[in-house]
C-alpha positions, 0 to 999 in steps of 0.5 A: 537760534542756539544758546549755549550755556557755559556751567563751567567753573570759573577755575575749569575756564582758566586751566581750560585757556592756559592749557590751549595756550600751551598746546599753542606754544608747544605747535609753534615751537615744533613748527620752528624746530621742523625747518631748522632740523631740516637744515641741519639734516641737509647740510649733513648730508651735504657735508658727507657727500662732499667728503666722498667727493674729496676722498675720491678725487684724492684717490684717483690722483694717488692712483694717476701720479707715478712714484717717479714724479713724486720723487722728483718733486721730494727732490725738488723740495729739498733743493727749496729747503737747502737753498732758503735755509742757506739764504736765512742763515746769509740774511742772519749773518748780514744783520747783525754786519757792521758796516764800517766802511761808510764810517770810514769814509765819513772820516774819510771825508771830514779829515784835512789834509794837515790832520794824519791818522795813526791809530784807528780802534773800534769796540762795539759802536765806539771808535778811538782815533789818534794821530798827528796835525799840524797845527791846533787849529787843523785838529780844532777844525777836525774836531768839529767836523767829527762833531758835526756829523749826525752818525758821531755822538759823545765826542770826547778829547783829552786837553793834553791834546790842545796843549801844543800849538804845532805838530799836535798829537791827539786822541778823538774817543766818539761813539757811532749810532748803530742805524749808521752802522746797520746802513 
């Protein structure tokens, strides 16, 4: 049987284990580092090798097209371009449109047969019209139909327009929603 003897200094023992505990660190972290590299290494390489690839098959497509299909397929592009600019600039125009026709025939609608038009004017969203009923209560009932209808707002007449009770002339000032206008 063998005796061994560790005569050692207590601080020699110390640095001895912290320097074999470092030497441990350092060979695991090379041991971590290896296969990341590794990695790194391969997918590189894999990374140039796929630019070759790309390189070559967009040469020999360069090589393989003729001049007189590209041409073609310029011309063909600039027909796309022509055509879609055209139909944005129709698009443009048609958003910004009113559509007073609809308005028109809702006032078309909601007017008696004793209630005649004669003035029509429109600005902006708003709309004034003048004209003649036979009596107060056609152009009452006419009021309120205007008023009644969702795409009318703000619906003002002046009183000079119910003081008479027969062969009234009126003005009927209202505002129109712009989504009945965009319709």
């Amino acid at each position: 049987m063998r005796i061994y003897l560790n005569l050692l200094p207590e601080y020699k023992k110390e640095e001895i284990k912290k320097k074999v505990a470092f030497l441990k660190i350092i060979r695991n972290e090379v041991l971590f580092a290896v296969p990341i590299l590794a990695f790194f290494v391969i997918l590189a390489t894999v990374n140039f090798s796929l630019k070759l690839r790309m390189q070559e098959i967009g040469d020999s497509f360069r090589i393989d097209d003729s001049p007189k299909e590209y041409e073609e397929l310029e011309k063909y592009e600039e027909k796309f371009k022509d055509i879609n600019s055209k139909a944005m600039y129709k698009y443009k125009i048609q958003k910004n449109n009113l559509n007073w026709s609809g308005i028109f025939y809702k006032i078309n609608d909601i007017i008696a047969d004793d209630v005649y038009l004669s003035d029509l004017v429109t600005a902006d969203y708003g709309m004034s019209l003048a004209g003649k009923a036979k009596t107060r209560d056609d152009f009452l009932k006419f009021q309120e139909n205007i008023k009644a209808e969702e795409c009318f707002s703000d619906v003002e007449t002046p009183l000079s327009s119910l003081v008479s009770k027969e062969n009234v002339g009126f003005q009927i000032n209202f505002k129109i929603k712009e989504d009945c206008l965009k319709k």
